[in-house]
Kinemage of the C-alpha trace (Angstrom):
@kinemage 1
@onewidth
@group {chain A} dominant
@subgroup {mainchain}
@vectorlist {calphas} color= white
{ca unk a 1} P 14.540 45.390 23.103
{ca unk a 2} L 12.495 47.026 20.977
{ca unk a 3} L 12.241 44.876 18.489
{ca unk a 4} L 11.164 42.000 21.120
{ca unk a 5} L 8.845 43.423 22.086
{ca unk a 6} L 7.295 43.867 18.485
{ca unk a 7} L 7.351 39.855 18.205
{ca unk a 8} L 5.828 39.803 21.736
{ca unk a 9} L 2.595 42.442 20.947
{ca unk a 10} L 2.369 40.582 17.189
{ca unk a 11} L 2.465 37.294 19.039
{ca unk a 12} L -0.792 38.051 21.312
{ca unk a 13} L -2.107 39.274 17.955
{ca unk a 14} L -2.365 36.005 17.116
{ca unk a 15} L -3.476 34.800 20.080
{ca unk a 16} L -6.480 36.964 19.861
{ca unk a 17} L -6.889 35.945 16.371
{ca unk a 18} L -7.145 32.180 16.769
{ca unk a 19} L -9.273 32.772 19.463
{ca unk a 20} L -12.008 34.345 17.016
{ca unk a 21} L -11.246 31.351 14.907
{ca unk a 22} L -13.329 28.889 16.292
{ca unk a 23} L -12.702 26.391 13.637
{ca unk a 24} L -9.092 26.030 14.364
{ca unk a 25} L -10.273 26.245 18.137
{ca unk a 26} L -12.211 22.974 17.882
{ca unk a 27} L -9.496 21.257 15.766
{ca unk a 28} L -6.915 21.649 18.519
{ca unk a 29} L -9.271 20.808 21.338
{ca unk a 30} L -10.500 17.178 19.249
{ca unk a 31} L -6.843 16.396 18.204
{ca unk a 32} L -5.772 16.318 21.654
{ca unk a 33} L -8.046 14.936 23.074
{ca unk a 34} L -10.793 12.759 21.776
{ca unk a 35} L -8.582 12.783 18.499
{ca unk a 36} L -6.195 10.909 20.507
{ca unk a 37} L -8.285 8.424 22.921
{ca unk a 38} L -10.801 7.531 19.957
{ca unk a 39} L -7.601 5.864 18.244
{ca unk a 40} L -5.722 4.335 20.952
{ca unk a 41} L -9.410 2.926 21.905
{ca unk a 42} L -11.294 2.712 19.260
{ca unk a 43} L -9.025 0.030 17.434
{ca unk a 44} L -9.269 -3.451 18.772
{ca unk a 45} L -6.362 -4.984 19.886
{ca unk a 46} L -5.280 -7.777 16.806
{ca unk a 47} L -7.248 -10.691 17.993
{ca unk a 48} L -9.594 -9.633 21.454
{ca unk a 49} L -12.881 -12.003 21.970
{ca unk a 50} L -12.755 -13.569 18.594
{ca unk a 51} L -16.206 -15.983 18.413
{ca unk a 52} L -15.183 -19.402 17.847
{ca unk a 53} L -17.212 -22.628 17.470
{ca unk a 54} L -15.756 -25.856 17.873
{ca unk a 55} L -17.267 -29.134 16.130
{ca unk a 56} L -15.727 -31.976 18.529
{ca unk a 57} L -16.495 -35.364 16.666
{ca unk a 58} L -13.954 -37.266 18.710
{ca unk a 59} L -15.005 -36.835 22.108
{ca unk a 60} L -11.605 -37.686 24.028
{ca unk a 61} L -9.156 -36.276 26.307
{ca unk a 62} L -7.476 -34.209 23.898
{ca unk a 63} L -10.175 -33.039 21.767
{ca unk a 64} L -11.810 -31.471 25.153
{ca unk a 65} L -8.206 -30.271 26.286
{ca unk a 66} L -7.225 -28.349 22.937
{ca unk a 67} L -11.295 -27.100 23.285
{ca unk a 68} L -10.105 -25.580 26.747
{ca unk a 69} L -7.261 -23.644 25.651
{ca unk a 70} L -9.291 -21.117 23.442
{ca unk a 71} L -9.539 -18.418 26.259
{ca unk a 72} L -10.458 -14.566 27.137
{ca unk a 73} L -8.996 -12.323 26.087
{ca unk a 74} L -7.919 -13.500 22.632
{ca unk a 75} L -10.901 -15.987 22.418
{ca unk a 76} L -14.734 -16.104 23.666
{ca unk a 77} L -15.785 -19.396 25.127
{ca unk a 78} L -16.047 -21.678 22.258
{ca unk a 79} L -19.283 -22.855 21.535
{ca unk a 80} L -19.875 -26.398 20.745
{ca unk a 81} L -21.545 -27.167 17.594
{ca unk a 82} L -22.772 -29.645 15.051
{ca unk a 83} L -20.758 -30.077 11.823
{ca unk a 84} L -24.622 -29.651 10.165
{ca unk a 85} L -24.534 -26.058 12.384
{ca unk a 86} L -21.186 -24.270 10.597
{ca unk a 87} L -21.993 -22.834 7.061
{ca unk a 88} L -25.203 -21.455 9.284
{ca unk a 89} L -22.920 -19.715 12.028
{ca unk a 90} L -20.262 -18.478 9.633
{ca unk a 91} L -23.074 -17.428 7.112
{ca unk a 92} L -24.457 -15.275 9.829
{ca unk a 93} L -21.149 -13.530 11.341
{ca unk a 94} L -22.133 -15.590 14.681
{ca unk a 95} L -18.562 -17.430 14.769
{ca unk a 96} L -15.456 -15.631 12.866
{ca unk a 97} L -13.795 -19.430 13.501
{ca unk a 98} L -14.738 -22.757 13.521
{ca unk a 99} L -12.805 -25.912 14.194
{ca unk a 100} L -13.825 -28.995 13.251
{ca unk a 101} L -11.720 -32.494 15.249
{ca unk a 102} L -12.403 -35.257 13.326
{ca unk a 103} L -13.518 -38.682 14.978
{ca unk a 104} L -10.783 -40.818 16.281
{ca unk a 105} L -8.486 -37.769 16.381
{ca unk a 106} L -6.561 -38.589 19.859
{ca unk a 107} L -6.101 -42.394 18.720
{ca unk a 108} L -4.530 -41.111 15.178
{ca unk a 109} L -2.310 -38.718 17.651
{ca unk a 110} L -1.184 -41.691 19.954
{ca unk a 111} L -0.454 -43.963 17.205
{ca unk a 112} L 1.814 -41.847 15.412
{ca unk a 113} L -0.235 -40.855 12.706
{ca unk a 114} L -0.756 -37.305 11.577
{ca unk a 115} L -4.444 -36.628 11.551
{ca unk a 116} L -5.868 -33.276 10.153
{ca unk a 117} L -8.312 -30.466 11.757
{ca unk a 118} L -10.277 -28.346 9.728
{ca unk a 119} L -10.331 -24.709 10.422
{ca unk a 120} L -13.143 -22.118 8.592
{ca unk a 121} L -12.028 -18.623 9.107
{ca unk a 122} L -14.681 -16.019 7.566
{ca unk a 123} L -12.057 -13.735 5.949
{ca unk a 124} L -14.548 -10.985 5.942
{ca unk a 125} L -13.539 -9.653 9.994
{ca unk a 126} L -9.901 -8.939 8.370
{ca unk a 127} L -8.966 -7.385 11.625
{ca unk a 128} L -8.677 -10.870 13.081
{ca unk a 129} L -8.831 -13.405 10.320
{ca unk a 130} L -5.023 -14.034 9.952
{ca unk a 131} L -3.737 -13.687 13.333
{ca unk a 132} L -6.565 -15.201 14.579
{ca unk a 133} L -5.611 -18.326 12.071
{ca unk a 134} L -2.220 -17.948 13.373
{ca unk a 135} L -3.199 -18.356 16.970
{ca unk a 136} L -5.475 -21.483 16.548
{ca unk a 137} L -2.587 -23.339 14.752
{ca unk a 138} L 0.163 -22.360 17.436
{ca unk a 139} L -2.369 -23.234 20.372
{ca unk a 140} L -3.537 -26.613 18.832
{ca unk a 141} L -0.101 -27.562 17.942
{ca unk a 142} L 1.140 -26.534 21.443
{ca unk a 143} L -1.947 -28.708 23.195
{ca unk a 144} L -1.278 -31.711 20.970
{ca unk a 145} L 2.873 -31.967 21.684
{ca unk a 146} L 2.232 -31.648 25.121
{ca unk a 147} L -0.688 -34.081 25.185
{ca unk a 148} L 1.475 -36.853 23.184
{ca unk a 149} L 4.943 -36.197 24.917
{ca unk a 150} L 3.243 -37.423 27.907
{ca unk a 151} L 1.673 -40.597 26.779
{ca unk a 152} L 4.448 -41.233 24.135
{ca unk a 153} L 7.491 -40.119 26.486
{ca unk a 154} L 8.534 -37.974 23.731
{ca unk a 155} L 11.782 -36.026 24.570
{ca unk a 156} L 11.447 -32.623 25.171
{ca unk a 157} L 13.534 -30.362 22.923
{ca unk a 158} L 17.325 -29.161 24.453
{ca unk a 159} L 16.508 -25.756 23.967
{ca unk a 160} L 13.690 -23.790 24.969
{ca unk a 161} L 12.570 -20.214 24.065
{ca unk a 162} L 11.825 -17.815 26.577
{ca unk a 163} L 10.282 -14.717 25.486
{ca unk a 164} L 10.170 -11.435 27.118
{ca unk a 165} L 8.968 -7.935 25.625
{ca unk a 166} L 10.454 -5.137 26.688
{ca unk a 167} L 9.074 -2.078 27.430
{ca unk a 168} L 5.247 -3.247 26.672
{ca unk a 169} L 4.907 -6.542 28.215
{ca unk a 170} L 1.303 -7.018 27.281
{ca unk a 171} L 1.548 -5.975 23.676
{ca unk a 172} L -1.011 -3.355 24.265
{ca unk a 173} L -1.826 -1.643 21.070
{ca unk a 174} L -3.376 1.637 22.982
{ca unk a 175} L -0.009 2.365 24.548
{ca unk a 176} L 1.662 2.672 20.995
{ca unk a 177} L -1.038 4.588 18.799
{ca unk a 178} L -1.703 6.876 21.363
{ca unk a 179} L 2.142 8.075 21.323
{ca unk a 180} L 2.230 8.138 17.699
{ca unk a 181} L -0.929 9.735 17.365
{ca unk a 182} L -0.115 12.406 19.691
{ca unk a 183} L 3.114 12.953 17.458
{ca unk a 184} L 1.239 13.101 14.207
{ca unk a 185} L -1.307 15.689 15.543
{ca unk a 186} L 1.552 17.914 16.791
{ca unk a 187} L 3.138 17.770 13.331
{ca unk a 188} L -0.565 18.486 11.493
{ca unk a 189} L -1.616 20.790 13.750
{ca unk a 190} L 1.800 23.221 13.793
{ca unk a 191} L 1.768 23.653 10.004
{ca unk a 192} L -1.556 24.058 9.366
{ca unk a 193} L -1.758 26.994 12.351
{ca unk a 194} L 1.144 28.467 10.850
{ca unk a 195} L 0.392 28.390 7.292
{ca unk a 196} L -3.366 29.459 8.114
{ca unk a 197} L -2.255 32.333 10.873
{ca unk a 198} L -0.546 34.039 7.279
{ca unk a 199} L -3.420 32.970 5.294
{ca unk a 200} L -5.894 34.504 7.358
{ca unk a 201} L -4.056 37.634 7.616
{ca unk a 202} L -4.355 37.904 3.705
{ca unk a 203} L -7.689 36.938 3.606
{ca unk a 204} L -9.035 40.169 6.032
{ca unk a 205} L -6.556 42.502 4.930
{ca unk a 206} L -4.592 42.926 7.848
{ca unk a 207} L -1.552 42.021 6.566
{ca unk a 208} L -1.462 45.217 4.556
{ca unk a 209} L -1.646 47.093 8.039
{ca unk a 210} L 1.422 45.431 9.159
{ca unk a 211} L 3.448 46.373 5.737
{ca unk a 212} L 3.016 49.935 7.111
{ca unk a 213} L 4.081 49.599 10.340
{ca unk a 214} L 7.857 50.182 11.277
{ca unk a 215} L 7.838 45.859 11.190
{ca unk a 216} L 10.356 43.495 9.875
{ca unk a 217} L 9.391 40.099 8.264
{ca unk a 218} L 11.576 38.484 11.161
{ca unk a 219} L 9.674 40.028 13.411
{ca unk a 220} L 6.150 39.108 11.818
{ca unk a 221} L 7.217 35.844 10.997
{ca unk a 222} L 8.746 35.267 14.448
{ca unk a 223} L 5.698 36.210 16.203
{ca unk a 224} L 3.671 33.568 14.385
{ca unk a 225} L 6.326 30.868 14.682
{ca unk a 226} L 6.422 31.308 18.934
{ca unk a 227} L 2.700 32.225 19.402
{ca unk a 228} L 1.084 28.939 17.670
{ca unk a 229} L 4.190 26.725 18.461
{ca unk a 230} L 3.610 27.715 22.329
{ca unk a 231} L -0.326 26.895 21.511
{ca unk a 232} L 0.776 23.499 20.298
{ca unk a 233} L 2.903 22.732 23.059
{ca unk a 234} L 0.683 23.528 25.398
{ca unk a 235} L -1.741 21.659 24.030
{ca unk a 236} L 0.759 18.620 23.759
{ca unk a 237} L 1.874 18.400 27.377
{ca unk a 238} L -2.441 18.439 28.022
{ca unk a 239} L -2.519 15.537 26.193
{ca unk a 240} L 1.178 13.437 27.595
{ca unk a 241} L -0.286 14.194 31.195
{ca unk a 242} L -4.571 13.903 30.928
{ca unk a 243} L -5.187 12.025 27.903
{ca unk a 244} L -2.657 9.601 27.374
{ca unk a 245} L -1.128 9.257 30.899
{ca unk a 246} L -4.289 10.059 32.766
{ca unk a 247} L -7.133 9.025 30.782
{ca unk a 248} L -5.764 6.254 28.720
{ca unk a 249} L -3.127 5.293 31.857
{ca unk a 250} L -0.348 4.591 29.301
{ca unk a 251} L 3.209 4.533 31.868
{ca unk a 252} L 5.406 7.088 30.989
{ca unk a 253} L 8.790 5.805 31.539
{ca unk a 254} L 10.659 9.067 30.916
{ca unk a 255} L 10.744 12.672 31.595
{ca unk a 256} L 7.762 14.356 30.071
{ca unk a 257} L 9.548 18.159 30.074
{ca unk a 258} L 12.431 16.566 28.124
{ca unk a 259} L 10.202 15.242 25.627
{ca unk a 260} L 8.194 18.586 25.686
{ca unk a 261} L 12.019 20.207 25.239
{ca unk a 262} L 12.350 18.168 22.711
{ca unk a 263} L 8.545 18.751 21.180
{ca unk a 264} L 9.851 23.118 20.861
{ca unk a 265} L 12.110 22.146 18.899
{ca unk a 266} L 10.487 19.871 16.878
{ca unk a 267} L 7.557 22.911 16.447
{ca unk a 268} L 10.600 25.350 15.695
{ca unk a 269} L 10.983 22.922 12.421
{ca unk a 270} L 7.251 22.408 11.659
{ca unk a 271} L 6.224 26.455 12.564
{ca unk a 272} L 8.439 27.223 9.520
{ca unk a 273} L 6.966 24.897 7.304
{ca unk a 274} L 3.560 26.041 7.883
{ca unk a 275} L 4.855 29.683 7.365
{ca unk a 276} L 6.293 28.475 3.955
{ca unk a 277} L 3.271 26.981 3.004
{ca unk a 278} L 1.755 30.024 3.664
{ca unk a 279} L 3.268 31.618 1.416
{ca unk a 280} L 2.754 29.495 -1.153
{ca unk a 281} L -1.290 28.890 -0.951
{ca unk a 282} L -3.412 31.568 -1.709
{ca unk a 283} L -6.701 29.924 0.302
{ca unk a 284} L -7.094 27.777 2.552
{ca unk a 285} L -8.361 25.130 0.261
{ca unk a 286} L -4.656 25.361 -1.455
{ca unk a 287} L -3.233 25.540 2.230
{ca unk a 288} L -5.335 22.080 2.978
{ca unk a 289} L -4.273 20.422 -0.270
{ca unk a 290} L -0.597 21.101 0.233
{ca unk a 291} L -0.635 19.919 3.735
{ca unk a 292} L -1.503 16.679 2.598
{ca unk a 293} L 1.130 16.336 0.356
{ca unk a 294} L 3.897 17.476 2.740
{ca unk a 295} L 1.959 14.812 6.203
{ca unk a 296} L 1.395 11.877 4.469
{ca unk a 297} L 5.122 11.396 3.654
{ca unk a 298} L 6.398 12.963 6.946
{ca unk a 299} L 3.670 10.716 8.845
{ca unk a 300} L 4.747 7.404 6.885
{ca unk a 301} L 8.117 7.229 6.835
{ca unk a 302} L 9.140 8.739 9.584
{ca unk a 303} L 9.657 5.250 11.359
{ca unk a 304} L 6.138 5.570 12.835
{ca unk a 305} L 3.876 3.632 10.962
{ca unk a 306} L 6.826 1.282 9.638
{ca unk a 307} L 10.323 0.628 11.162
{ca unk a 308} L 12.677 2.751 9.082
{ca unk a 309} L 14.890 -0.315 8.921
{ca unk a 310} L 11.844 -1.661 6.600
{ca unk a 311} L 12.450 0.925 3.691
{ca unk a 312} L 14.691 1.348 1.071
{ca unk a 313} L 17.663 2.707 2.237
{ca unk a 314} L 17.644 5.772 -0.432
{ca unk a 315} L 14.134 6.856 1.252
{ca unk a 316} L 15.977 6.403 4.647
{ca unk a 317} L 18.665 8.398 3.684
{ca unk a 318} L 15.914 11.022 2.424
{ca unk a 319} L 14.051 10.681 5.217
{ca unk a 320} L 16.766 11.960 7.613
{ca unk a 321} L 16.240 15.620 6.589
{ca unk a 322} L 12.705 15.487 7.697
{ca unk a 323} L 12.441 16.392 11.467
{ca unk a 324} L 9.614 14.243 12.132
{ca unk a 325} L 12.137 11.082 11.710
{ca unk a 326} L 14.195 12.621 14.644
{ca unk a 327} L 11.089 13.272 16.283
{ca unk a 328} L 9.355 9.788 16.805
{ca unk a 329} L 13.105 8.439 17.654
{ca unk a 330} L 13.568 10.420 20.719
{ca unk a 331} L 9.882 10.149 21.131
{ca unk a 332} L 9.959 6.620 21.606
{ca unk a 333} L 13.381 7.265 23.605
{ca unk a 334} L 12.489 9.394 26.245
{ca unk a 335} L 8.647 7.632 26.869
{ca unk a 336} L 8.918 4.276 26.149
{ca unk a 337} L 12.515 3.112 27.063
{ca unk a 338} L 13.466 6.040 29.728
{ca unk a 339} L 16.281 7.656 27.612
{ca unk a 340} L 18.024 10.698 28.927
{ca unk a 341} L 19.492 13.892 27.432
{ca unk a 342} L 22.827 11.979 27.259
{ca unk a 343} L 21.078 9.584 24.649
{ca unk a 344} L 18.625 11.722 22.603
{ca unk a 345} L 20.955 14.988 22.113
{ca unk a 346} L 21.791 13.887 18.413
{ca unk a 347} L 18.431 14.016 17.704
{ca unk a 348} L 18.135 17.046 19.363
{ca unk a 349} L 20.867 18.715 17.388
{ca unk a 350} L 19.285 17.461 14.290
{ca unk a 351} L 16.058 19.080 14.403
{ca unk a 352} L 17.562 22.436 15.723
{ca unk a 353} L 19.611 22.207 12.416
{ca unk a 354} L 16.514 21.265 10.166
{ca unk a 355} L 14.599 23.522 12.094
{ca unk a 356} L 17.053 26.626 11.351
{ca unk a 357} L 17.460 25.979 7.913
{ca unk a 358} L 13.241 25.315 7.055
{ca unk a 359} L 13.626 28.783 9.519
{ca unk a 360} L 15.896 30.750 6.595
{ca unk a 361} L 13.780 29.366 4.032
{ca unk a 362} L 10.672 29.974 5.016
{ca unk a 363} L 12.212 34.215 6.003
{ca unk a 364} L 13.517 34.233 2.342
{ca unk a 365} L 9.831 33.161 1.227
{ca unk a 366} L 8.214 35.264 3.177
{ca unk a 367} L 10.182 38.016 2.255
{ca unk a 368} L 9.716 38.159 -1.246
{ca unk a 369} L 6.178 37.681 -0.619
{ca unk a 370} L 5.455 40.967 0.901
{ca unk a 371} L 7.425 42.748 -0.922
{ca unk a 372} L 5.247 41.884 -3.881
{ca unk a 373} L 2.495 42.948 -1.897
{ca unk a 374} L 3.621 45.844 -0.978
């Protein structure tokens, strides 16, 4: 008892101290909140109001029905144009497409011929030059079948694909990064409030004062491990239930407190890899720099960014003994597909096990380090 109640007292230490930290303060408030809606908003969907111009030299039934099919949301109304008119509109960003149909195109089409359609794509607006390209050619192909199976009688194909997408009918992009971007912030922002809570007692000397107190390094460490992973998860179920179910109205098909059981023990992991970090940097500048090295991999192949199938299967297999792999699987689980405890405990049991073991390492570490400062 009384040693719980050493972790408890230490752990509103640190409460009070991150509360004079107003840096760290205004980190956690933007991560979880504008951190998060800025990128599920602030990235344009893959191909949303493209400008295209259309140079219609033919002036028949099918030219003006594969003009038609260009429509909001992927496409703004085309705008008809003179061939003389495109170098001007592509020169000056006005069109990011422009289709020229050549005279006689529907006659070529009728009579068996394969006529040809030049498309200008200003490869400058990456964000939309290739899957915009890849849109024009589907639609225009689709517009010119249909056109000629029904003045040619051509038979229809015997089998037909009907597609259906599961669990994000629309293909919103928002729905995604918002998820993934809440899980990236909860891994970044556990380690570096760890790994800074030990740096900053270093920095204004208090950590001596707690190498004379009757205090255990399980008991310091603990108290930093449960008072800035309860921070986090508080800040984290903020964000599931304002920001990204409120605010950005992304449908949560799961349960949100298994996710946020899940997200404890996922900080459990994360806590003691900012501790060990600590340990390790001897500023935060050094803190910072290590971070990065330790994110970027845990952040891009952890099956976020990339399907995991994608990789090499030695960086899969590596990959497995970071938590953050077992943490966007369940994550996508519990609030994207509705999964239950029943299906999501293995992950569960993984990340209790990674978590215990960075745990004992991170103890060990911090061990030795204050006993070389005492």
């Amino acid at each position: 008892m009384h040693s719980l109640l050493n972790i408890l007292r230490l752990g509103i230490k640190e409460f009070r101290s991150l509360y004079r930290d107003r840096a760290m303060l205004i980190l956690i408030v933007w991560a979880f909140s504008f951190g998060i809606y800025t990128a599920a908003s602030g990235i344009p969907e893959s191909l949303h109001h493209a400008p295209i111009a259309i140079v219609d030299e033919d002036h028949s039934p099918l030219s003006e029905r594969v003009s038609n099919a260009f429509q909001l949301p992927y496409f703004l109304p085309p705008g008809q144009i003179s061939s003389s008119a495109i170098d001007a509109g592509m020169d000056s960003g006005r069109y990011t497409f422009t289709l020229d149909i050549p005279p006689d195109f529907q006659r070529d089409v009728l009579a068996g011929r394969r006529p040809s359609m030049q498309l200008n794509v200003d490869a400058t607006q990456i964000g939309q030059a290739f899957t915009g390209a890849g849109y024009i050619q589907t639609i225009v192909g689709t517009e010119v079948a249909a056109f000629a199976q029904r003045y040619r009688g051509v038979a229809p194909s015997p089998v037909g694909l009907a597609m259906r997408m599961e669990f994000n009918p629309n293909l919103i992009q928002a729905w995604f990064t918002s998820v993934m971007q809440l899980i990236d912030y909860i891994t970044m922002v556990s380690i570096i409030l760890t790994g800074a809570a030990l740096i900053r007692e270093r920095e204004h000397g208090t950590i001596e004062h707690l190498l004379v107190m009757p205090l255990r390094a399980f008991e310091i460490m603990l108290a930093k491990v449960w008072s800035m992973g309860l921070v986090v998860l508080v800040a984290t179920a903020f964000a599931v239930y304002v920001v990204v179910r409120g605010w950005l109205a992304v449908p949560i098909s799961g349960s949100i407190p298994l996710f946020l059981l899940g997200t404890a023990l996922h900080l459990f992991a994360t806590t003691s890899m900012g501790i060990y970090l600590g340990t390790v940097a001897r500023s935060m500048p050094q803190l910072g720099l290590l971070s990065i090295l330790i994110l970027l991999p845990l952040q891009l192949l952890s099956g976020g960014a990339t399907p995991r199938e994608s990789m090499p299967e030695l960086v899969q297999n590596l990959m497995l003994l970071a938590p953050t792999t077992h943490f966007v699987s369940f994550a996508h689980g519990i609030l994207y597909r509705g999964a239950g405890l029943s299906i999501v405990w293995p992950q569960f049991v993984a990340i209790a096990v990674i978590g215990a073991v960075f745990f004992v390492a991170a103890l060990l570490r911090f061990r030795t380090a204050i006993t070389r400062m005492a």
